[in-house]
MDTraj code that builds the backbone (N, CA, C; nanometers):
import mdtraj as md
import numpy as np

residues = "UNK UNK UNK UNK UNK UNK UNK UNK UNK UNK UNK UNK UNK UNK UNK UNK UNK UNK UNK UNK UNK UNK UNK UNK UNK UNK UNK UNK UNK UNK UNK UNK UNK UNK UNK UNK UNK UNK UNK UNK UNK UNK UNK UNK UNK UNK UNK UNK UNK UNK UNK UNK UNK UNK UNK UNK UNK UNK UNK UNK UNK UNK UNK UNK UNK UNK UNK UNK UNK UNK UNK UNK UNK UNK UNK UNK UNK UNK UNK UNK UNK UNK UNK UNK UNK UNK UNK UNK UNK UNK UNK UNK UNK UNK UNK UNK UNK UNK UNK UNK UNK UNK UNK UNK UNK UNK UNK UNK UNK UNK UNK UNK UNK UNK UNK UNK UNK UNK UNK UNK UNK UNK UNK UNK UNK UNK UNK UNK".split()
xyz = np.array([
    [6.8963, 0.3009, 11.0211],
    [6.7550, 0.3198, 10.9968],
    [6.6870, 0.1836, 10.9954],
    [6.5685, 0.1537, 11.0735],
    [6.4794, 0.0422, 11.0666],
    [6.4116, -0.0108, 10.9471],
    [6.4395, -0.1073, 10.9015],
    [6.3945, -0.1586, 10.7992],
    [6.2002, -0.2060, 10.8825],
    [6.1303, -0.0957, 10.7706],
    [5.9925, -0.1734, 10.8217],
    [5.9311, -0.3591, 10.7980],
    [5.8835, -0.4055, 10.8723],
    [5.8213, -0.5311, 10.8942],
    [5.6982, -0.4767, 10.8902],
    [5.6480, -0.6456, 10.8133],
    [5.5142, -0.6377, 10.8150],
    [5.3870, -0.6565, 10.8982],
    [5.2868, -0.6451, 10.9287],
    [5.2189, -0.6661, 11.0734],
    [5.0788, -0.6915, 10.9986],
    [5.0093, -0.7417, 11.1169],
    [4.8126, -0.7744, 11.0524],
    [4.8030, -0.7059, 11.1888],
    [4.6561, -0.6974, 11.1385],
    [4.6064, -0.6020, 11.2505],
    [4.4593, -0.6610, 11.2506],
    [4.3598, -0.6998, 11.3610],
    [4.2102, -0.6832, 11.3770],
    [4.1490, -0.5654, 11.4545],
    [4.0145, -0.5447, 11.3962],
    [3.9589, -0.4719, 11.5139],
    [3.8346, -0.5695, 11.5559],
    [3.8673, -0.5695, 11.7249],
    [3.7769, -0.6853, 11.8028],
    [3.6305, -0.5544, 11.8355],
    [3.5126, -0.6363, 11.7420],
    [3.3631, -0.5647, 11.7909],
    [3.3106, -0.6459, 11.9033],
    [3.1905, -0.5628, 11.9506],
    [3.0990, -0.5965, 12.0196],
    [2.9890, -0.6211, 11.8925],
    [2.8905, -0.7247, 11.9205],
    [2.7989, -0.6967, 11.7819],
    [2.6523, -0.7612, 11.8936],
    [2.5738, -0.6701, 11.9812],
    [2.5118, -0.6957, 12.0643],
    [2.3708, -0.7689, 12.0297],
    [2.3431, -0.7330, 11.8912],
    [2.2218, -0.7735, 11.8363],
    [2.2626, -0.8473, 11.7180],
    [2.3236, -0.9615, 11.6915],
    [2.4238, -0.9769, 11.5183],
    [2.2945, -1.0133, 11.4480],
    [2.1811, -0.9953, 11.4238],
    [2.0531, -0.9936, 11.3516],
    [2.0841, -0.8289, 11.3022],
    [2.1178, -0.7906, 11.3697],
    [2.1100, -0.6045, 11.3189],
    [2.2103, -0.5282, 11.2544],
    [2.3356, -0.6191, 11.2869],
    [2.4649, -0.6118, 11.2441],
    [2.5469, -0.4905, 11.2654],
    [2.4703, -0.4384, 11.4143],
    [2.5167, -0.2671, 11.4752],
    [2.6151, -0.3696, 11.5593],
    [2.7480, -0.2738, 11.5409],
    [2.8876, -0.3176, 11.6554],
    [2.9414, -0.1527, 11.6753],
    [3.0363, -0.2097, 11.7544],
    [3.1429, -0.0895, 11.8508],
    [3.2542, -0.1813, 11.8558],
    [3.3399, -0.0872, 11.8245],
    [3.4692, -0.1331, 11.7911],
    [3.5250, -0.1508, 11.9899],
    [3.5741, -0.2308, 12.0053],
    [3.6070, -0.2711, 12.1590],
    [3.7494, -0.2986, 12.2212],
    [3.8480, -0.3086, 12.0930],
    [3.9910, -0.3604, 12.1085],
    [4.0431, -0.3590, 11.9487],
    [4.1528, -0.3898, 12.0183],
    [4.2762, -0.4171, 11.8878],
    [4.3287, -0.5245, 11.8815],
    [4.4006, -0.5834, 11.7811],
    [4.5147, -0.7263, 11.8274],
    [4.6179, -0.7249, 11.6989],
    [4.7112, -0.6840, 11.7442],
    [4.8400, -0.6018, 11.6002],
    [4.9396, -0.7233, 11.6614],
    [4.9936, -0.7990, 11.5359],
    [5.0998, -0.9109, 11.5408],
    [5.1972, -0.8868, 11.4124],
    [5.3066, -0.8877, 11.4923],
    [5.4061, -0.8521, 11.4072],
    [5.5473, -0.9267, 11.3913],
    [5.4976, -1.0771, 11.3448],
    [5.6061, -1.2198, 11.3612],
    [5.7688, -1.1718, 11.3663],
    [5.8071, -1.0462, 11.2405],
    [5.9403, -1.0503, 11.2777],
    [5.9716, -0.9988, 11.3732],
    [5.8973, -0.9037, 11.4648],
    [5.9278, -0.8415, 11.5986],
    [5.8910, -0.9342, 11.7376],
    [5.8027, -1.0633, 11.6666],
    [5.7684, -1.1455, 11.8156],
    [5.6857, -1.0330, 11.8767],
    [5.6096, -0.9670, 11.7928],
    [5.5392, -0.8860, 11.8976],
    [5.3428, -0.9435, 11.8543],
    [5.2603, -0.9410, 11.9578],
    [5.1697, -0.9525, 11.9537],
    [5.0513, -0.8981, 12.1263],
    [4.9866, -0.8290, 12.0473],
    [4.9524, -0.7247, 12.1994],
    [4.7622, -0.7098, 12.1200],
    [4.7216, -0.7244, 12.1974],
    [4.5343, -0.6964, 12.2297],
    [4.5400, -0.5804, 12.3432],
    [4.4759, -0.4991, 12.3268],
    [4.3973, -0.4184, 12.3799],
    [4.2253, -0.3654, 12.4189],
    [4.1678, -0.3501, 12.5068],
    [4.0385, -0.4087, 12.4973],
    [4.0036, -0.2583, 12.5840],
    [3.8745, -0.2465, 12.5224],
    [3.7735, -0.1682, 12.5773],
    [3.6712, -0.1595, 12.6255],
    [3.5959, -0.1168, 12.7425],
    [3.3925, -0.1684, 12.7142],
    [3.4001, -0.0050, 12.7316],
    [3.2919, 0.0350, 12.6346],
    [3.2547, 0.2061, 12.6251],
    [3.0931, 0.1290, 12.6768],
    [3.0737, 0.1136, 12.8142],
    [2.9322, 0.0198, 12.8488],
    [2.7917, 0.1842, 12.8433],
    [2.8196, 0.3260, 12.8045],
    [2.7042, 0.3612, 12.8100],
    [2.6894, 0.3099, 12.6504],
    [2.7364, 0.3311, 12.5475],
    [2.7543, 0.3058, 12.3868],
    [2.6619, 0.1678, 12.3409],
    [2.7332, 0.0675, 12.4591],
    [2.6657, -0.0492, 12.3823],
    [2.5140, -0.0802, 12.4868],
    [2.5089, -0.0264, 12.5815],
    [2.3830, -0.0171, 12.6174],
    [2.2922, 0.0776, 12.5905],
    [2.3241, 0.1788, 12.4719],
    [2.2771, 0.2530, 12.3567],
    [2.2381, 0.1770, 12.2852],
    [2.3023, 0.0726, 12.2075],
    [2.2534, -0.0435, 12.1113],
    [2.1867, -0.1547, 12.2036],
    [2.1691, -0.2277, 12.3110],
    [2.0918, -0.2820, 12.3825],
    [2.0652, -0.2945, 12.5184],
    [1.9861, -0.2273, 12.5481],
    [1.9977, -0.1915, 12.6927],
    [2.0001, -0.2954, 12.7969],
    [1.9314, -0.4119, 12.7720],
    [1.9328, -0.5585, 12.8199],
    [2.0780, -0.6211, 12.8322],
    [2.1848, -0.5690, 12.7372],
    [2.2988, -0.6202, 12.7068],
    [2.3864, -0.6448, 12.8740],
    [2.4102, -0.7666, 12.9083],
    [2.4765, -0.7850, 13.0433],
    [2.6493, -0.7361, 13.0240],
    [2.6738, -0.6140, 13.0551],
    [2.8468, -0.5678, 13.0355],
    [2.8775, -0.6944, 13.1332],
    [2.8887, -0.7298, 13.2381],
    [2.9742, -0.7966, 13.2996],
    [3.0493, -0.9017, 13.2346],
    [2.9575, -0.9511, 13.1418],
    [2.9582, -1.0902, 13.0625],
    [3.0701, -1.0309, 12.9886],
    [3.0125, -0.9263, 12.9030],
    [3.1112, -0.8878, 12.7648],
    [3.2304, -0.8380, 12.8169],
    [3.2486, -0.7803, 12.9091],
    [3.3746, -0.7499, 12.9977],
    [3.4608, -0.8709, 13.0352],
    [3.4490, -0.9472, 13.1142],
    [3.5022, -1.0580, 13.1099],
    [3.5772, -1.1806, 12.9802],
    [3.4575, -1.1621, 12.8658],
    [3.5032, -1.2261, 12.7802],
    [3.6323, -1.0953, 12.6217],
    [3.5892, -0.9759, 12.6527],
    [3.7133, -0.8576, 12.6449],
    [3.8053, -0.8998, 12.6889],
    [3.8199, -0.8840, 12.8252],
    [3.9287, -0.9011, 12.9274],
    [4.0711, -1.0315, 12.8977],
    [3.9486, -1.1159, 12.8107],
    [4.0232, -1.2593, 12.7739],
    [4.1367, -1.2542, 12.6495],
    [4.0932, -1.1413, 12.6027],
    [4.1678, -1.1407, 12.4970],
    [4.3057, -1.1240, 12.4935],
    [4.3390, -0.9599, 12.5697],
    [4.4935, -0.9601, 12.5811],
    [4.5649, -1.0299, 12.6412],
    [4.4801, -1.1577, 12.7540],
    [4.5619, -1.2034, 12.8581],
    [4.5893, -1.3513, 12.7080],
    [4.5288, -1.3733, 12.6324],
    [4.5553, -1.5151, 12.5622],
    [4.6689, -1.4178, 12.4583],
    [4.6321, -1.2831, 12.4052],
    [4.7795, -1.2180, 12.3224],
    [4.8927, -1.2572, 12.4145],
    [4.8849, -1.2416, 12.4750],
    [5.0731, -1.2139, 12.6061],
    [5.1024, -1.3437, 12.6520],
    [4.9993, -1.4611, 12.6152],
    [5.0660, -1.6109, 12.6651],
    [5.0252, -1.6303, 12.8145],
    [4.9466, -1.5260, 12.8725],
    [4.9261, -1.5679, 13.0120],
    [4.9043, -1.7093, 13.0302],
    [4.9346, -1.7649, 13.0912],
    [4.9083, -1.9059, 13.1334],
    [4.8176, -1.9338, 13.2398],
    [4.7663, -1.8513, 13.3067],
    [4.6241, -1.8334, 13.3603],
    [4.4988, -1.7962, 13.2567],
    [4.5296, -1.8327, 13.1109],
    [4.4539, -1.7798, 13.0007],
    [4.3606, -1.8945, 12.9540],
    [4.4218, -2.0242, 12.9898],
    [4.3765, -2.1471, 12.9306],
    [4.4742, -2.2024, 12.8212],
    [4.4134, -2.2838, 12.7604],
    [4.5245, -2.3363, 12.6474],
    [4.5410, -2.2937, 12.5423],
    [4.4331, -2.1933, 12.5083],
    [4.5015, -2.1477, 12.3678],
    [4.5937, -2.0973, 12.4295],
    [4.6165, -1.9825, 12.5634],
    [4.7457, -1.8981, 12.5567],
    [4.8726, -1.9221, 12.5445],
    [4.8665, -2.1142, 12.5463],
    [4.9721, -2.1555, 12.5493],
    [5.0462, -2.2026, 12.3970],
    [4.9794, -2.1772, 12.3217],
    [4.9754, -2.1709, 12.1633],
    [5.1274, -2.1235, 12.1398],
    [5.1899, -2.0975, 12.0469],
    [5.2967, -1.9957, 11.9668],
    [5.1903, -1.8643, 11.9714],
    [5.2854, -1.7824, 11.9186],
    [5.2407, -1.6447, 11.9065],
    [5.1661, -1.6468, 11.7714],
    [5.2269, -1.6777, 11.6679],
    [5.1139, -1.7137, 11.5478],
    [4.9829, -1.7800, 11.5658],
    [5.0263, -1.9136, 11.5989],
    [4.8786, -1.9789, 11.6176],
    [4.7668, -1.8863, 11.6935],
    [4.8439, -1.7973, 11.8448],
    [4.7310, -1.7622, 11.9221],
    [4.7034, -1.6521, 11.8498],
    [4.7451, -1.5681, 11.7600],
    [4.6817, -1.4440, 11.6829],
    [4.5629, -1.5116, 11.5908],
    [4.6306, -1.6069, 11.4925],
    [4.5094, -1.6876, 11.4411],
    [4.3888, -1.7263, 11.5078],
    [4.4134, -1.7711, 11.6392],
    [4.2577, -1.8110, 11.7304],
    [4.2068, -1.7216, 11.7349],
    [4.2821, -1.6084, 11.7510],
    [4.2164, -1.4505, 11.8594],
    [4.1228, -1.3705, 11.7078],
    [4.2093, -1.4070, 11.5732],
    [4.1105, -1.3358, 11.4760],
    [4.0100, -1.4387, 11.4221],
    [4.0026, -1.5680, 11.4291],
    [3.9719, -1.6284, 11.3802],
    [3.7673, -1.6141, 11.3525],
    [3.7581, -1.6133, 11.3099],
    [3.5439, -1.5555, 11.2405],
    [3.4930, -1.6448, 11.3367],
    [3.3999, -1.5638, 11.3864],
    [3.2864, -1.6033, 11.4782],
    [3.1490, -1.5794, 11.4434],
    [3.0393, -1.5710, 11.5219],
    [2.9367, -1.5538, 11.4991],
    [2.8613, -1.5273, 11.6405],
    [2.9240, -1.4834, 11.7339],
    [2.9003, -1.4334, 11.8415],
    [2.8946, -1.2919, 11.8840],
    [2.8872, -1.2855, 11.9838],
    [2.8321, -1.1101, 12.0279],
    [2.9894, -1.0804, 12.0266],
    [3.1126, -1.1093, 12.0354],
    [3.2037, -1.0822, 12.0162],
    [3.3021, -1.1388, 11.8915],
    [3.3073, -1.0407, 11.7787],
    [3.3714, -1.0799, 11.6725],
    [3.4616, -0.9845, 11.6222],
    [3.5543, -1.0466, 11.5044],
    [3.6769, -0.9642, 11.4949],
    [3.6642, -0.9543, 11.3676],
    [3.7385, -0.7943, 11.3146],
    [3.7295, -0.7272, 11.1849],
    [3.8011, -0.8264, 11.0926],
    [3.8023, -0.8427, 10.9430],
    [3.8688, -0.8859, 10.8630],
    [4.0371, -0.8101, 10.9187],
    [4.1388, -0.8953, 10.8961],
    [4.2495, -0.8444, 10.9255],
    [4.3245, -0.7871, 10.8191],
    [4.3665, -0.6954, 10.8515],
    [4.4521, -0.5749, 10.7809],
    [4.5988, -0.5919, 10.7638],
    [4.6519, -0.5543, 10.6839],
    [4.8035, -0.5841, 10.6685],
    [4.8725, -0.4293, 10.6093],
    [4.9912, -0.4268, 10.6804],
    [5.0900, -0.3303, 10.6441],
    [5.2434, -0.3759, 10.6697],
    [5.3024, -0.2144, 10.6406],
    [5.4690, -0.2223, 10.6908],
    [5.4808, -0.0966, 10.8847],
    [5.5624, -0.1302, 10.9723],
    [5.5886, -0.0618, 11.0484],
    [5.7028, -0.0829, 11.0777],
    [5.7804, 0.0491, 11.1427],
    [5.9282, -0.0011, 11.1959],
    [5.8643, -0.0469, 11.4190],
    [5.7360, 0.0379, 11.4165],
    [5.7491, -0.0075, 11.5958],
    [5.6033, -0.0441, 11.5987],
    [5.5814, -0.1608, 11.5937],
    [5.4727, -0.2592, 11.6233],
    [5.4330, -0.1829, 11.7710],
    [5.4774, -0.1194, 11.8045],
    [5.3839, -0.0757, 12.0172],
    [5.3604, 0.0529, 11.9919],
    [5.3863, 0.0794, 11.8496],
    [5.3850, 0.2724, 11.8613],
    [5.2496, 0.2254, 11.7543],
    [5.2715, 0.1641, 11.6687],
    [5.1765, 0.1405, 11.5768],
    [5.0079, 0.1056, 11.6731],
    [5.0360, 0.0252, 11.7726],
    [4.9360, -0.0226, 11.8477],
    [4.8716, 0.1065, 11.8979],
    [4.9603, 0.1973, 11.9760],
    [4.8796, 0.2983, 12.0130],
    [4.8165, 0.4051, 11.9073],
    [4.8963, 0.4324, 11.8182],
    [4.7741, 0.5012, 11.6856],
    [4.6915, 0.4460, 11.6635],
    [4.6591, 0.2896, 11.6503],
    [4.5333, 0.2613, 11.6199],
    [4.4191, 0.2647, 11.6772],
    [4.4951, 0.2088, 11.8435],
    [4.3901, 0.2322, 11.9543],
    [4.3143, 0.4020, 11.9506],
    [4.4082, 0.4488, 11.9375],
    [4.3123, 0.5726, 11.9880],
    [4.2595, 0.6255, 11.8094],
    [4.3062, 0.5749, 11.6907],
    [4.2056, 0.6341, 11.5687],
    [4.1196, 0.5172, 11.5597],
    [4.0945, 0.3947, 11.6005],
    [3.9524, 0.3017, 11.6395],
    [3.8742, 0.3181, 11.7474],
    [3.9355, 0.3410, 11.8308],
    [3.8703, 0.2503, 12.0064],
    [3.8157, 0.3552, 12.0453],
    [3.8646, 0.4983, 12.0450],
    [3.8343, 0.6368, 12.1293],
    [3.7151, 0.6971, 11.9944],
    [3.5503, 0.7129, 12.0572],
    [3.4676, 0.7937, 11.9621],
    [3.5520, 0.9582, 11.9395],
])
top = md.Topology()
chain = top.add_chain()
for i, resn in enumerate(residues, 1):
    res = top.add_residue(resn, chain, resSeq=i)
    for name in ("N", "CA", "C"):
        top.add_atom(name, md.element.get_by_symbol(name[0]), res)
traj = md.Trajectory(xyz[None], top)
Protein backbone atom coordinates (compact mmCIF):
# COMPACT_ATOMS: atom_id res chain seq x y z
CA UNK A 1 0.00 0.00 0.00
CA UNK A 2 1.28 3.64 -0.94
CA UNK A 3 2.30 5.62 1.70
CA UNK A 4 0.63 9.19 0.85
CA UNK A 5 3.10 12.29 0.11
CA UNK A 6 2.53 15.57 0.47
CA UNK A 7 1.79 18.00 -2.53
CA UNK A 8 0.86 22.09 -2.90
CA UNK A 9 -1.32 22.87 -5.30
CA UNK A 10 -2.24 26.59 -7.12
CA UNK A 11 -5.06 27.65 -9.02
CA UNK A 12 -3.61 29.93 -12.01
CA UNK A 13 -6.57 33.00 -12.64
CA UNK A 14 -7.18 35.21 -15.29
CA UNK A 15 -7.99 38.57 -13.36
CA UNK A 16 -8.92 40.77 -16.60
CA UNK A 17 -9.87 43.93 -14.77
CA UNK A 18 -7.59 43.46 -11.17
CA UNK A 19 -9.36 46.97 -10.12
CA UNK A 20 -12.57 44.68 -9.97
CA UNK A 21 -10.99 41.68 -8.66
CA UNK A 22 -13.47 39.36 -11.10
CA UNK A 23 -11.10 36.15 -12.24
CA UNK A 24 -11.67 32.63 -13.92
CA UNK A 25 -9.89 30.04 -12.77
CA UNK A 26 -7.54 29.08 -16.08
CA UNK A 27 -5.08 26.19 -14.90
CA UNK A 28 -3.58 24.20 -12.23
CA UNK A 29 0.14 23.63 -11.04
CA UNK A 30 0.22 20.45 -8.37
CA UNK A 31 4.04 19.69 -7.15
CA UNK A 32 4.73 16.87 -5.38
CA UNK A 33 8.81 16.90 -4.35
CA UNK A 34 8.73 13.27 -3.11
CA UNK A 35 7.28 12.05 -6.44
CA UNK A 36 9.52 14.63 -8.62
CA UNK A 37 6.31 15.33 -9.97
CA UNK A 38 5.29 18.82 -11.07
CA UNK A 39 2.63 19.38 -14.00
CA UNK A 40 0.52 22.88 -14.99
CA UNK A 41 -2.35 22.61 -16.88
CA UNK A 42 -3.90 25.58 -18.62
CA UNK A 43 -7.12 26.68 -20.00
CA UNK A 44 -8.66 29.87 -21.96
CA UNK A 45 -12.71 29.41 -21.57
CA UNK A 46 -12.23 32.87 -24.16
CA UNK A 47 -16.32 33.30 -24.38
CA UNK A 48 -16.19 33.59 -20.09
CA UNK A 49 -13.47 36.04 -19.94
CA UNK A 50 -14.72 38.10 -22.73
CA UNK A 51 -17.94 38.05 -20.52
CA UNK A 52 -15.77 39.92 -17.94
CA UNK A 53 -14.04 42.16 -20.70
CA UNK A 54 -14.84 42.22 -23.97
CA UNK A 55 -11.73 44.37 -25.07
CA UNK A 56 -9.68 41.58 -23.33
CA UNK A 57 -6.96 40.43 -26.24
CA UNK A 58 -7.19 36.17 -25.72
CA UNK A 59 -4.24 35.85 -27.95
CA UNK A 60 -2.05 37.63 -25.44
CA UNK A 61 -3.54 35.66 -22.41
CA UNK A 62 -3.24 32.45 -24.37
CA UNK A 63 0.20 32.66 -25.06
CA UNK A 64 1.24 33.80 -21.69
CA UNK A 65 -1.23 30.37 -20.28
CA UNK A 66 0.52 28.38 -22.69
CA UNK A 67 3.89 29.41 -20.77
CA UNK A 68 3.12 27.89 -17.90
CA UNK A 69 3.13 24.09 -18.33
CA UNK A 70 5.96 24.33 -20.78
CA UNK A 71 8.27 26.18 -17.66
CA UNK A 72 6.35 23.08 -15.14
CA UNK A 73 8.04 20.18 -17.47
CA UNK A 74 11.58 22.05 -17.78
CA UNK A 75 11.04 22.69 -21.45
CA UNK A 76 14.10 24.30 -22.44
CA UNK A 77 12.48 26.20 -25.18
CA UNK A 78 10.74 27.83 -21.95
CA UNK A 79 13.52 30.32 -21.13
CA UNK A 80 15.47 30.22 -17.97
CA UNK A 81 13.33 29.84 -15.39
CA UNK A 82 12.50 26.32 -17.03
CA UNK A 83 15.79 25.56 -16.41
CA UNK A 84 15.41 26.02 -12.60
CA UNK A 85 15.06 22.60 -10.27
CA UNK A 86 11.63 21.50 -10.01
CA UNK A 87 11.18 23.33 -6.63
CA UNK A 88 12.53 26.56 -7.51
CA UNK A 89 10.37 26.50 -10.90
CA UNK A 90 7.02 25.70 -8.85
CA UNK A 91 8.05 28.62 -6.57
CA UNK A 92 8.38 31.09 -9.74
CA UNK A 93 5.20 29.61 -11.33
CA UNK A 94 3.18 30.42 -7.80
CA UNK A 95 5.00 33.11 -6.87
CA UNK A 96 2.22 36.67 -6.24
CA UNK A 97 1.79 38.89 -8.96
CA UNK A 98 -0.21 41.70 -9.76
CA UNK A 99 -0.97 41.08 -13.27
CA UNK A 100 -3.87 39.95 -15.44
CA UNK A 101 -2.44 36.58 -14.75
CA UNK A 102 -2.16 35.48 -11.10
CA UNK A 103 -2.03 32.45 -8.94
CA UNK A 104 -4.30 31.21 -5.97
CA UNK A 105 -2.71 31.09 -2.47
CA UNK A 106 -1.26 27.49 -2.50
CA UNK A 107 -2.91 24.61 -0.94
CA UNK A 108 -1.38 21.70 0.74
CA UNK A 109 -2.34 18.02 1.26
CA UNK A 110 -1.50 14.15 1.33
CA UNK A 111 -1.88 11.95 -2.11
CA UNK A 112 -0.67 8.53 -3.06
CA UNK A 113 -0.88 9.69 -7.28
CA UNK A 114 0.11 13.27 -7.82
CA UNK A 115 -1.37 12.75 -11.97
CA UNK A 116 -4.64 11.28 -10.68
CA UNK A 117 -4.81 14.03 -8.12
CA UNK A 118 -4.10 16.61 -11.06
CA UNK A 119 -6.96 15.42 -13.00
CA UNK A 120 -9.67 15.74 -10.09
CA UNK A 121 -8.75 19.05 -9.66
CA UNK A 122 -8.69 20.08 -13.16
CA UNK A 123 -11.99 19.12 -13.85
CA UNK A 124 -13.59 20.23 -9.94
CA UNK A 125 -11.72 23.93 -10.81
CA UNK A 126 -11.14 24.49 -14.52
CA UNK A 127 -14.54 22.85 -16.06
CA UNK A 128 -17.81 25.51 -15.11
Amino acid sequence: MPVPNSFDYAVVRVVPRVERAEFINAGIIVFCLQQRFLEARVQVEESRLQALWPGIDIELVRQHLEAIPRIAAGDPTAGPIARLSQRERFHWLVSPRSTIIQVSPVHSGLCDHPDQLMDQLAARLLHP
